[in-house]
N, CA and C atoms of all chains as a GROMACS GRO file, in nm:
protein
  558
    1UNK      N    1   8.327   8.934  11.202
    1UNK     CA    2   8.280   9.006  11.083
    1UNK      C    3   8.209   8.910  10.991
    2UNK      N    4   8.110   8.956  10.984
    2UNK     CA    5   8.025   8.890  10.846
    2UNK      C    6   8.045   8.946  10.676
    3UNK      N    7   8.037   8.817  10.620
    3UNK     CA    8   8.065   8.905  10.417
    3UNK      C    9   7.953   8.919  10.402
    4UNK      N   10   7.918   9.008  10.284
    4UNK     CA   11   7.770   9.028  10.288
    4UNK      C   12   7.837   9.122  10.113
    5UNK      N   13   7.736   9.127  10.020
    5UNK     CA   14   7.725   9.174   9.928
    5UNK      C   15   7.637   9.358   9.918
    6UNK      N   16   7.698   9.456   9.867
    6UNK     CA   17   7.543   9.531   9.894
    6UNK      C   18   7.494   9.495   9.779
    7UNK      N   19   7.352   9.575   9.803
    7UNK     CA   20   7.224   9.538   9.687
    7UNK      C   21   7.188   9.696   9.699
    8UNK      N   22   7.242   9.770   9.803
    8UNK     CA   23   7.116   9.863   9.764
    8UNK      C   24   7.157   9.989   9.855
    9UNK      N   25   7.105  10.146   9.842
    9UNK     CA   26   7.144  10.227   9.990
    9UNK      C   27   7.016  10.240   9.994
   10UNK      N   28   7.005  10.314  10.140
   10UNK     CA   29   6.944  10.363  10.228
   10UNK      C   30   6.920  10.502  10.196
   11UNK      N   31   6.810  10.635  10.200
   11UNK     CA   32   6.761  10.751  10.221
   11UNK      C   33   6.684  10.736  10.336
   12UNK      N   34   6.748  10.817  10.436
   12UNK     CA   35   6.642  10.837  10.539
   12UNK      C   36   6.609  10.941  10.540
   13UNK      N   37   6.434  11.010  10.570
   13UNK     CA   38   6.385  11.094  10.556
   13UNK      C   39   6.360  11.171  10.704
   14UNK      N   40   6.282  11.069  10.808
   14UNK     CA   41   6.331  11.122  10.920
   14UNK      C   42   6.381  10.988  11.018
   15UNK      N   43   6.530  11.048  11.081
   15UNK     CA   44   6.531  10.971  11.184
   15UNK      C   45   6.587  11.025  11.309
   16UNK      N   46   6.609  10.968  11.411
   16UNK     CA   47   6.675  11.002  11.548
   16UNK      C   48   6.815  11.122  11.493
   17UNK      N   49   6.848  11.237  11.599
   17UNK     CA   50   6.927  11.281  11.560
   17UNK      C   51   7.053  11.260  11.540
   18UNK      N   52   7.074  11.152  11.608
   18UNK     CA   53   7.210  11.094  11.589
   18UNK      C   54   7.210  11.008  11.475
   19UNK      N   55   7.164  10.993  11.358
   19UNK     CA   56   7.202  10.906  11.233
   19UNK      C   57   7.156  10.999  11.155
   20UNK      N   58   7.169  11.169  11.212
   20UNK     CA   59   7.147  11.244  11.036
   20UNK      C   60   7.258  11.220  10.974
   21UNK      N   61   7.263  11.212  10.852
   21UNK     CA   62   7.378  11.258  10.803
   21UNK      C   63   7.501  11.122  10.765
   22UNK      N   64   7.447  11.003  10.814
   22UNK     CA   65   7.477  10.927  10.810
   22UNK      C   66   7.484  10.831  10.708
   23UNK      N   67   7.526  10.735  10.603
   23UNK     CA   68   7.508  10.688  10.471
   23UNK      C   69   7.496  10.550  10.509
   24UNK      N   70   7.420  10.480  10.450
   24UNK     CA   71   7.329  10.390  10.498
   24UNK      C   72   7.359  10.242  10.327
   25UNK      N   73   7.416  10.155  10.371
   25UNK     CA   74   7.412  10.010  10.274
   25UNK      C   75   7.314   9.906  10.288
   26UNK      N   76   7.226   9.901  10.202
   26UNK     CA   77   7.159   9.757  10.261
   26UNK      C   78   7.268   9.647  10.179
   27UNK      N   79   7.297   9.560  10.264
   27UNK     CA   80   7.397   9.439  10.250
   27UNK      C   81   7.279   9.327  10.276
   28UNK      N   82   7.337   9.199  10.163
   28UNK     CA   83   7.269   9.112  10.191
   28UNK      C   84   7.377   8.985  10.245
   29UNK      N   85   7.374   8.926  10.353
   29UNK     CA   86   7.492   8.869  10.435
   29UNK      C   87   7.533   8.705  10.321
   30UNK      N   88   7.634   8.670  10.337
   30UNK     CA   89   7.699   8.504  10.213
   30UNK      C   90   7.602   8.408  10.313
   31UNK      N   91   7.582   8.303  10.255
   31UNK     CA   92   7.582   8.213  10.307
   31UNK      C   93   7.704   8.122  10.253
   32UNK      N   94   7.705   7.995  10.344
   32UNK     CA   95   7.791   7.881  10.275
   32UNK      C   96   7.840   7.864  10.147
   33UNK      N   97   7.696   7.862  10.080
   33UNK     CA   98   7.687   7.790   9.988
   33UNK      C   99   7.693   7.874   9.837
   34UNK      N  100   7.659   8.015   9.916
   34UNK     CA  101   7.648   8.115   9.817
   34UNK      C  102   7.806   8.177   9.800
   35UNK      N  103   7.892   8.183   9.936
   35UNK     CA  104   8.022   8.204   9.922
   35UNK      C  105   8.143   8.210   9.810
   36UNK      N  106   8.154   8.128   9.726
   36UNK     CA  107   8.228   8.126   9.622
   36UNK      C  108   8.161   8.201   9.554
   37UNK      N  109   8.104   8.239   9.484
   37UNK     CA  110   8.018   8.329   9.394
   37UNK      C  111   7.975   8.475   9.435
   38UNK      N  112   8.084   8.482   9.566
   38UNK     CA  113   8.039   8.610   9.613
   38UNK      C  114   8.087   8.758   9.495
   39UNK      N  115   8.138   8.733   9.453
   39UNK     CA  116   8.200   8.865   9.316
   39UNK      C  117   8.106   8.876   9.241
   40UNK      N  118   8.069   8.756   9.210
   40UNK     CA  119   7.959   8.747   9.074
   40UNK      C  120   7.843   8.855   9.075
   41UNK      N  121   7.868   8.907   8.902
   41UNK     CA  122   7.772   8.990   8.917
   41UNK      C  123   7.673   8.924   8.794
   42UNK      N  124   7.531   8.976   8.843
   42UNK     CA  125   7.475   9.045   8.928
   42UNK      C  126   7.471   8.924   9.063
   43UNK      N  127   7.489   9.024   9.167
   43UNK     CA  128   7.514   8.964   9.338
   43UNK      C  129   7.389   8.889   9.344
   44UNK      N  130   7.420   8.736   9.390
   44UNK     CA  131   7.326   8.672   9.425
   44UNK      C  132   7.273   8.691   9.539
   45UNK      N  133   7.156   8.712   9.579
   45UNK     CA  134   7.066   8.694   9.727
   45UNK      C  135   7.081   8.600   9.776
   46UNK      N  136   7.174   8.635   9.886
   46UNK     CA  137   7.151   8.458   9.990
   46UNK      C  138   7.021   8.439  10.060
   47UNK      N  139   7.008   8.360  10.131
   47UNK     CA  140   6.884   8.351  10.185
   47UNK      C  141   6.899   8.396  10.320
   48UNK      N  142   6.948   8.446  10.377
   48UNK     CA  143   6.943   8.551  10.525
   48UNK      C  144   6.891   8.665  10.478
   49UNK      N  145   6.842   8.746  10.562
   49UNK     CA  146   6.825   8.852  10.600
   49UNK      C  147   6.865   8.969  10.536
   50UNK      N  148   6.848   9.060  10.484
   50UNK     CA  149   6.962   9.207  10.469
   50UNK      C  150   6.967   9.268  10.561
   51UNK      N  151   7.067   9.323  10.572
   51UNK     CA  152   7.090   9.383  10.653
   51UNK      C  153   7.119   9.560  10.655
   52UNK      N  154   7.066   9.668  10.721
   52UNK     CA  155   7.135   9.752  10.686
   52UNK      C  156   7.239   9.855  10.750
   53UNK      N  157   7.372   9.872  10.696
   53UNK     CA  158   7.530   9.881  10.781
   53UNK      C  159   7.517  10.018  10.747
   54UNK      N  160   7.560  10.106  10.823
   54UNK     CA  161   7.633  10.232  10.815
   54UNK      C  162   7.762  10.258  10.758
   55UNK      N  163   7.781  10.320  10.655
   55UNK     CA  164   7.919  10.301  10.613
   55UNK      C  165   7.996  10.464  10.592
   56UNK      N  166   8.101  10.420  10.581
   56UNK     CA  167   8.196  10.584  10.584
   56UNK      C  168   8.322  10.538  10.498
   57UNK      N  169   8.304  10.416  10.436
   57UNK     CA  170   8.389  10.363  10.323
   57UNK      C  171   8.371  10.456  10.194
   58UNK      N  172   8.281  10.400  10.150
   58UNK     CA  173   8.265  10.423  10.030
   58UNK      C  174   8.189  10.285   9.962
   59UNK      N  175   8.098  10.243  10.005
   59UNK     CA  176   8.062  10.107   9.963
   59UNK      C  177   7.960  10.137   9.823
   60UNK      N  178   7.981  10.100   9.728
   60UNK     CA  179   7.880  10.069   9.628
   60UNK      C  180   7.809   9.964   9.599
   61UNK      N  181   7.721   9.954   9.476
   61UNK     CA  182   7.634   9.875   9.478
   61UNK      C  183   7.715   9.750   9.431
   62UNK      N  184   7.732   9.623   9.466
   62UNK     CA  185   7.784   9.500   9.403
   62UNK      C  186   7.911   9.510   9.462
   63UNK      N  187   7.954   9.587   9.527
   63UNK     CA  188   8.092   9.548   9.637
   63UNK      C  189   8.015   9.474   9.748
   64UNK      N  190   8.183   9.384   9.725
   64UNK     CA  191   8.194   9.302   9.869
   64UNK      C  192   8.233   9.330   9.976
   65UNK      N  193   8.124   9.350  10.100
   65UNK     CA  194   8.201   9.412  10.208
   65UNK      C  195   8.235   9.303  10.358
   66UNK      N  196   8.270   9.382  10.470
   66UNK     CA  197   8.261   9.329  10.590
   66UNK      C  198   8.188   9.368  10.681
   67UNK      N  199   8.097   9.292  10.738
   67UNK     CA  200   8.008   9.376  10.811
   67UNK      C  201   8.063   9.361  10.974
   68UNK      N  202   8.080   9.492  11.095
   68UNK     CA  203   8.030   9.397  11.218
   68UNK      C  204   7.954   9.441  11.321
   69UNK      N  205   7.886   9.406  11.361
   69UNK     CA  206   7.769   9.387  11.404
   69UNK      C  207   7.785   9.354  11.546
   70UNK      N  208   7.646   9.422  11.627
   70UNK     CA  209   7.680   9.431  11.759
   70UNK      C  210   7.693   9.547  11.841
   71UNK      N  211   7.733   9.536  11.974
   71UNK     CA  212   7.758   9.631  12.016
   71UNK      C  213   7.890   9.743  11.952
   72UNK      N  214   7.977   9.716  11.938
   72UNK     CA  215   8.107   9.752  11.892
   72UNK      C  216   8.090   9.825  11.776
   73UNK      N  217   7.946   9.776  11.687
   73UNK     CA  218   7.910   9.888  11.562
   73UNK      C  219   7.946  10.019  11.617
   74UNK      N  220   7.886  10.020  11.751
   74UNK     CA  221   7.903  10.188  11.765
   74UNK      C  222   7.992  10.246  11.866
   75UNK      N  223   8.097  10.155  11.851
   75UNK     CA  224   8.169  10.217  11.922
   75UNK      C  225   8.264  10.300  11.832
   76UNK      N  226   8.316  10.334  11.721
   76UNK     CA  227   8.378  10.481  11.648
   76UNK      C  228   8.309  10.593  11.632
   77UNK      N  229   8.184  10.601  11.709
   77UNK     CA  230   8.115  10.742  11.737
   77UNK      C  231   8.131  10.775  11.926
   78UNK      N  232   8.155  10.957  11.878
   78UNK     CA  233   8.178  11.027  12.025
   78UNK      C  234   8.027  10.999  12.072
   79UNK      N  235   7.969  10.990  12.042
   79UNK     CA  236   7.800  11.015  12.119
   79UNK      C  237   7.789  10.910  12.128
   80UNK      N  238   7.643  10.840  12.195
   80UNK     CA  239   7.584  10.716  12.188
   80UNK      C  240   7.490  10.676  12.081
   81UNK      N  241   7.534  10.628  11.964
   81UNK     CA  242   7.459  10.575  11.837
   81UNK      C  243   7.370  10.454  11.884
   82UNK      N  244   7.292  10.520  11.810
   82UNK     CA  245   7.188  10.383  11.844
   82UNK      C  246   7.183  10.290  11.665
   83UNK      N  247   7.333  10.237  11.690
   83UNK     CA  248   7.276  10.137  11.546
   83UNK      C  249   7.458   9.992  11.580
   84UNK      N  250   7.373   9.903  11.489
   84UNK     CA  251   7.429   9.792  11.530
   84UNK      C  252   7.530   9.697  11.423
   85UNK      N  253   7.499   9.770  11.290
   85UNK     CA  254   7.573   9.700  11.186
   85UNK      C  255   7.639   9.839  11.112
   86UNK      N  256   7.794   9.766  11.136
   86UNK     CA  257   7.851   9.875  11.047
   86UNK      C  258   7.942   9.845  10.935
   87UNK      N  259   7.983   9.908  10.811
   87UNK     CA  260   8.073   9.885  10.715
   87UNK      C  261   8.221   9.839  10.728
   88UNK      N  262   8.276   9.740  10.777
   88UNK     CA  263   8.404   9.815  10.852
   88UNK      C  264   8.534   9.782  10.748
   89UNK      N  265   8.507   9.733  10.624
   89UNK     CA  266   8.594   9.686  10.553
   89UNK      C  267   8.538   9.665  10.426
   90UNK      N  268   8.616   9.739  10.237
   90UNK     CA  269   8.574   9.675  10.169
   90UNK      C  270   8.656   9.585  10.064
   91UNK      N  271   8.632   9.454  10.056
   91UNK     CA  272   8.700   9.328  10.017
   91UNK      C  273   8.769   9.340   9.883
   92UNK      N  274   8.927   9.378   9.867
   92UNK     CA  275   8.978   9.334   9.754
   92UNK      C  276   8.958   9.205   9.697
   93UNK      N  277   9.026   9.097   9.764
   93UNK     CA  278   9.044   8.987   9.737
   93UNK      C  279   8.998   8.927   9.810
   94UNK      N  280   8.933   8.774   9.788
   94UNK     CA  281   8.914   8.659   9.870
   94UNK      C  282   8.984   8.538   9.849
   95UNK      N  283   9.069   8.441   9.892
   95UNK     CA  284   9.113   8.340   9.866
   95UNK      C  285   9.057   8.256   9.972
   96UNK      N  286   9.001   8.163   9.886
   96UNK     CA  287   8.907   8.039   9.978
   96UNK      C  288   8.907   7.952   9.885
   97UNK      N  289   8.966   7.814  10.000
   97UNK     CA  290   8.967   7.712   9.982
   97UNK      C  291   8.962   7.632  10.047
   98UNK      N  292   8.794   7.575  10.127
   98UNK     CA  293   8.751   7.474  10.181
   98UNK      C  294   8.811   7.394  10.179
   99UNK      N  295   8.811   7.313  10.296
   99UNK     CA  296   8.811   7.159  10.314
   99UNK      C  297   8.763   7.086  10.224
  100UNK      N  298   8.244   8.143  12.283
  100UNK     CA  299   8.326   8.142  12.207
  100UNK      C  300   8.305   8.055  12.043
  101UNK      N  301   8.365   8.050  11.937
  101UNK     CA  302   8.333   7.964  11.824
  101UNK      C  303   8.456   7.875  11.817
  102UNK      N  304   8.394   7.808  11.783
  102UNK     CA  305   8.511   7.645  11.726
  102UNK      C  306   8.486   7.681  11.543
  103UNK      N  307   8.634   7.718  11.490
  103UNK     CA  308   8.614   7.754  11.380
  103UNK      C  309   8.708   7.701  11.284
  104UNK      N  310   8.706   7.689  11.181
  104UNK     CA  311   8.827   7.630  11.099
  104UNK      C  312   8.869   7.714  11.015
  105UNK      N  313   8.997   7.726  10.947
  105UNK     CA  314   9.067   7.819  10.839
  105UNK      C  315   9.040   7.796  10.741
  106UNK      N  316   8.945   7.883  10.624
  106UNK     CA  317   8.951   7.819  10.486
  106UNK      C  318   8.988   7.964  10.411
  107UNK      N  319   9.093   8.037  10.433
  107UNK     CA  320   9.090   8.103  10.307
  107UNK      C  321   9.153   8.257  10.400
  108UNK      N  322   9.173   8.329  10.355
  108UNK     CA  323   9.247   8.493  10.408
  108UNK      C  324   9.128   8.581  10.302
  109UNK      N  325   9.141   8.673  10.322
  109UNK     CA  326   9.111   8.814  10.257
  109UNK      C  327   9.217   8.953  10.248
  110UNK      N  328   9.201   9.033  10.192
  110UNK     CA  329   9.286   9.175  10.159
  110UNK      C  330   9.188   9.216  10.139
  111UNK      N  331   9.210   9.336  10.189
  111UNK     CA  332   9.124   9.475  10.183
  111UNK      C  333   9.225   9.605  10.184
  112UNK      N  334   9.230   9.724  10.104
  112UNK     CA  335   9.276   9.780  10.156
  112UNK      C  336   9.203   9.892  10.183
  113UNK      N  337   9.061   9.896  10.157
  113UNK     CA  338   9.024  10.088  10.225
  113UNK      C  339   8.882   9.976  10.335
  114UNK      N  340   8.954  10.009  10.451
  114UNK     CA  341   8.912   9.954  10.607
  114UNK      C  342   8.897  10.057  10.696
  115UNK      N  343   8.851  10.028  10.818
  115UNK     CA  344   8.866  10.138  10.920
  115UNK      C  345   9.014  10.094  10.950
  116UNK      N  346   9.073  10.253  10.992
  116UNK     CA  347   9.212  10.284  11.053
  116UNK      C  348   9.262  10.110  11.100
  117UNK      N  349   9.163  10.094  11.213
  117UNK     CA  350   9.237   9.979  11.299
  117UNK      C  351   9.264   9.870  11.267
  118UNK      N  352   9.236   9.860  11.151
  118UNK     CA  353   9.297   9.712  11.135
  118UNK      C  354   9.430   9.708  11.001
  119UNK      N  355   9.450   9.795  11.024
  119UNK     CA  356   9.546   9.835  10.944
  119UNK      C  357   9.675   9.752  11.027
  120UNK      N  358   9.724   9.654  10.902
  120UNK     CA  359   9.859   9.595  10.962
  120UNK      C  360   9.788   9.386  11.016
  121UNK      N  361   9.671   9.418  11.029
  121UNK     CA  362   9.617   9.282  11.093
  121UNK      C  363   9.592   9.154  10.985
  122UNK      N  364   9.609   9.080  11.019
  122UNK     CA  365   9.584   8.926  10.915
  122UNK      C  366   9.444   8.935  10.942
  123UNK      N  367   9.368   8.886  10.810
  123UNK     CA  368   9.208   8.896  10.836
  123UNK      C  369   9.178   8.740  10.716
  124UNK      N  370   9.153   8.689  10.838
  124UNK     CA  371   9.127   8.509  10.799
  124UNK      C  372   8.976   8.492  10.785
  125UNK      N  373   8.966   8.390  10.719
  125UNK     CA  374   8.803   8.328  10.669
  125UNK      C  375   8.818   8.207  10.777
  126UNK      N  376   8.684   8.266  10.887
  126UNK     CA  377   8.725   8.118  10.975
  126UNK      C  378   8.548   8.058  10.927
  127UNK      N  379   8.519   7.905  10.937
  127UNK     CA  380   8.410   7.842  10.878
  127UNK      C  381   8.408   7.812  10.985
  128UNK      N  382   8.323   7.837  11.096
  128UNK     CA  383   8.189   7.782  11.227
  128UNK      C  384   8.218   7.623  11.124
  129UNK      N  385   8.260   7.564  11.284
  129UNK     CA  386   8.262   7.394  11.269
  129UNK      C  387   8.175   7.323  11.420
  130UNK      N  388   8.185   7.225  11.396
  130UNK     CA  389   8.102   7.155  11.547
  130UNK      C  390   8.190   7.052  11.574
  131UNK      N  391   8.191   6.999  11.644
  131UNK     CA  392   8.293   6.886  11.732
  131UNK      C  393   8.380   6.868  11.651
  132UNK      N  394   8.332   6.773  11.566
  132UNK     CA  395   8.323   6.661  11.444
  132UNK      C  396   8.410   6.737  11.333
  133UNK      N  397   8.412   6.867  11.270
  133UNK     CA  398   8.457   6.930  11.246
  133UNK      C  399   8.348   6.934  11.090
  134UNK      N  400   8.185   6.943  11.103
  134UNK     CA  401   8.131   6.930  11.008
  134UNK      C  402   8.106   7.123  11.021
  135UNK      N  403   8.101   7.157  10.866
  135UNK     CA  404   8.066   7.320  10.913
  135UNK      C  405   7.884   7.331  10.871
  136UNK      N  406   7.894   7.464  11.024
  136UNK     CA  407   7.763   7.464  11.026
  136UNK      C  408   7.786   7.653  11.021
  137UNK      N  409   7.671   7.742  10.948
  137UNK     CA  410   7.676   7.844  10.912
  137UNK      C  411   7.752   7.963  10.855
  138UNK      N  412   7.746   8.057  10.807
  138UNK     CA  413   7.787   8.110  10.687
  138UNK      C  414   7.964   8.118  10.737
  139UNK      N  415   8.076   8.146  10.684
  139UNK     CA  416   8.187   8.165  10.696
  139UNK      C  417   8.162   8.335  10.772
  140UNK      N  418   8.312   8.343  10.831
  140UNK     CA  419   8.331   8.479  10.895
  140UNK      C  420   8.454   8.522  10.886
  141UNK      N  421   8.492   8.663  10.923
  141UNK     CA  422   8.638   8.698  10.938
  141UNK      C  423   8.630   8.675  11.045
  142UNK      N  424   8.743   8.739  11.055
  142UNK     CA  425   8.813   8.780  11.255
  142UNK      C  426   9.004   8.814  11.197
  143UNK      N  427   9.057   8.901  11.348
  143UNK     CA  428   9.191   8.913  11.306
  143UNK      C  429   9.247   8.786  11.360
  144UNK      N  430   9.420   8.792  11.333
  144UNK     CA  431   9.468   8.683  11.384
  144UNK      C  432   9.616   8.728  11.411
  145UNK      N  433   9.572   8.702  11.601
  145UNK     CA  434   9.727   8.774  11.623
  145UNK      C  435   9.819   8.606  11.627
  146UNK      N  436   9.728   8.524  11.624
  146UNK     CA  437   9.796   8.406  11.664
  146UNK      C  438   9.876   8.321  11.530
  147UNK      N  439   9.870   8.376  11.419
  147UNK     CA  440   9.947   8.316  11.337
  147UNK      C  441   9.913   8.151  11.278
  148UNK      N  442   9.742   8.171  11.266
  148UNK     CA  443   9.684   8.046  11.201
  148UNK      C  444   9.727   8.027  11.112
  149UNK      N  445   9.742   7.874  11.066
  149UNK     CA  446   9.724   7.865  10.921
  149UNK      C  447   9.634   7.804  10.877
  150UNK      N  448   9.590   7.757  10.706
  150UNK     CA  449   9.523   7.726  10.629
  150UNK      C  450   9.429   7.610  10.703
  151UNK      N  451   9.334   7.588  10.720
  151UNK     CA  452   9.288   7.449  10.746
  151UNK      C  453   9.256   7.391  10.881
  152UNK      N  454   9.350   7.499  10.974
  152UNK     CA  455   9.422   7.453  11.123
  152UNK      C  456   9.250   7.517  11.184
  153UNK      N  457   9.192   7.435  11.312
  153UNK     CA  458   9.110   7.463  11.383
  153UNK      C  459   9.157   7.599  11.499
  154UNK      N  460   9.031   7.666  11.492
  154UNK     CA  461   9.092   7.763  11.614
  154UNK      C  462   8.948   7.804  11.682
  155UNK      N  463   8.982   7.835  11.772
  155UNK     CA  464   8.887   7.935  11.877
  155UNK      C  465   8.878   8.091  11.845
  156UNK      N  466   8.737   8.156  11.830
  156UNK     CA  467   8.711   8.264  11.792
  156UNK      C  468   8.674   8.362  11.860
  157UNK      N  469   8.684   8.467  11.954
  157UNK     CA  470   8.596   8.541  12.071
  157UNK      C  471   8.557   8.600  11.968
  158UNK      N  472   8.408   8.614  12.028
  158UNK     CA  473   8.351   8.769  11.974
  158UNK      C  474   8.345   8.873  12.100
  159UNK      N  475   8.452   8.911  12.187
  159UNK     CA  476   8.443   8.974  12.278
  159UNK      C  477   8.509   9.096  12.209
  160UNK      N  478   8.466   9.218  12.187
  160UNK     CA  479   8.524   9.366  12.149
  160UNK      C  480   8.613   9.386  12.239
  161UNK      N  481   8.608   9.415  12.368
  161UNK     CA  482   8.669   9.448  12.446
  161UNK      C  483   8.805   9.409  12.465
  162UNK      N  484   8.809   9.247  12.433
  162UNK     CA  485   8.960   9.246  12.418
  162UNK      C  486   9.045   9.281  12.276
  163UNK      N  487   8.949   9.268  12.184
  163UNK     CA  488   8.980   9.288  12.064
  163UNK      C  489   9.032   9.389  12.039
  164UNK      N  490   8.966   9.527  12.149
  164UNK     CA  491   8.997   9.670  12.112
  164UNK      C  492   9.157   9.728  12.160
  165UNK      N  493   9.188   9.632  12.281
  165UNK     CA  494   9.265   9.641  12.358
  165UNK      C  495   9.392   9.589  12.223
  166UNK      N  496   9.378   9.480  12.183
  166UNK     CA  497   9.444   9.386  12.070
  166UNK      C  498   9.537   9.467  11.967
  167UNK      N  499   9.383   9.592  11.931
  167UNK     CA  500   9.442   9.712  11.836
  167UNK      C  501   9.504   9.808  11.860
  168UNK      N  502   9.439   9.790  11.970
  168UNK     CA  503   9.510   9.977  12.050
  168UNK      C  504   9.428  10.080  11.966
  169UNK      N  505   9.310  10.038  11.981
  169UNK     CA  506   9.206  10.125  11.928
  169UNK      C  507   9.124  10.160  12.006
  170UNK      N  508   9.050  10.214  12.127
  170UNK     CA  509   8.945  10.232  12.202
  170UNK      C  510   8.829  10.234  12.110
  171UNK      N  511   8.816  10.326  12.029
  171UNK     CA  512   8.736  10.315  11.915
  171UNK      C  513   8.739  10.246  11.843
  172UNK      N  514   8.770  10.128  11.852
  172UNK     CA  515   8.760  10.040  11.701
  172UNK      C  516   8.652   9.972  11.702
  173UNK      N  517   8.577   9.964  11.617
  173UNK     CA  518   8.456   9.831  11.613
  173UNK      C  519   8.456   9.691  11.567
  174UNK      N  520   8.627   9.688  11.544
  174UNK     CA  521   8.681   9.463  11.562
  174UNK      C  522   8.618   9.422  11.694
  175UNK      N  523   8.552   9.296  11.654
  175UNK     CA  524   8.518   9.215  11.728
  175UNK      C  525   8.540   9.074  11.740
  176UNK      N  526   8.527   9.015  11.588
  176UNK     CA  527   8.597   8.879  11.628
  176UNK      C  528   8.705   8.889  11.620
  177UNK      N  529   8.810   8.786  11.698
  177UNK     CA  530   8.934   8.772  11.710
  177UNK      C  531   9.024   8.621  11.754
  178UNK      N  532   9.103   8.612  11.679
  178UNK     CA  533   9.121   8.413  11.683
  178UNK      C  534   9.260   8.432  11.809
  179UNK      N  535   9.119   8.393  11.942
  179UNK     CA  536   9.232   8.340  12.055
  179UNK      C  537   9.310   8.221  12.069
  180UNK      N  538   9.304   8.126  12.016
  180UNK     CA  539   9.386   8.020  12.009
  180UNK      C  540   9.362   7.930  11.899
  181UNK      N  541   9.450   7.864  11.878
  181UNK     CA  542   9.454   7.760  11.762
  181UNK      C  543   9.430   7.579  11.860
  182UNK      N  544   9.346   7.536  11.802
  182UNK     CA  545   9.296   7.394  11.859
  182UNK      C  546   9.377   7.267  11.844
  183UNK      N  547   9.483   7.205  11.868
  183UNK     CA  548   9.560   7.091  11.908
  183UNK      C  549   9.471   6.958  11.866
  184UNK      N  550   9.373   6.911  11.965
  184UNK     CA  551   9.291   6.788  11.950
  184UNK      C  552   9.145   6.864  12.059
  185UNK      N  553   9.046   6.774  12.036
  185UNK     CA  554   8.946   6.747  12.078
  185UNK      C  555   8.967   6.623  12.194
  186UNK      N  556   8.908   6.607  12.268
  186UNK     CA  557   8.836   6.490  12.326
  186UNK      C  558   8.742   6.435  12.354
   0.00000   0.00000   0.00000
């Protein structure tokens, strides 16, 4: 699982039939360095990628979530989803303390 | 597999079903040497890491799912062993 902050949702207007209906996070993934400061608002942009997760949480904007990614995104759907990042956790607490 | 180190746990409590009950550790991607290289990650931990301690990470679902007793679950990383020494 990757941490990742959201920044933002998703409206899709048209897509494949298997992701109607579906609610959509763009997450932007921690880096290292950005890690400790992951709460902080307003959410800093790491420098990866965003990403965008399917969620059935409840994720809002400036929650910290878990992303995972992969095949296994879709494995909690009966059909064959065609998507690869999903919501699967959202972060009460973090306790970190590097080396 | 990842060579990973322990820096930290998390709590969550609104998750998918399956990981309900699981330890969910901050493992930091390390290299030999034990310098870390890329962003930190979860994973569960049936193995009872602690703080600091090096471990091995699958990202294999398949056993992971088996782990939960979830067919459906979408866990994927998962800390198969804890690391002793290098050579």
């Amino acid at each position: 699982m990757r941490f990742g902050t959201v920044i933002g949702r998703v409206i899709l207007s048209r897509s494949v039939p298997a992701l109607e209906g579906g609610r959509w996070l763009i997450v932007s993934p921690a880096t290292r360095e950005g890690f400790p400061s992951l709460a902080v608002r307003p959410p800093v942009l790491g420098a990866e990628p965003s990403v965008v997760a399917y969620d059935q949480l409840g994720g809002g904007v400036g929650d910290v979530v878990a992303i995972e990614e992969g095949r296994e995104a879709a494995m909690p759907f009966q059909k064959p989803t065609p998507i690869d990042a999903i919501n699967v956790a959202l972060v009460d607490a973090i306790h970190y303390s590097p080396l | 597999m990842l060579l990973a180190r322990i820096e930290g746990s998390l709590t969550s409590t609104r998750k998918h079903p399956s990981y309900l009950g699981w330890r969910l550790l901050i493992c930091q991607p390390v290299d030999g040497a034990g310098v870390p290289n890329g962003a930190p990650r979860a994973a569960i931990d049936p193995c009872g890491a602690a703080l600091h301690q090096t471990v091995i990470v699958s990202s294999d679902g398949a056993a992971a799912r088996l782990a939960v007793k979830d067919p459906l679950s979408p866990v994927r990383d998962m800390i198969v062993a804890i690391m002793d020494e290098t050579r």
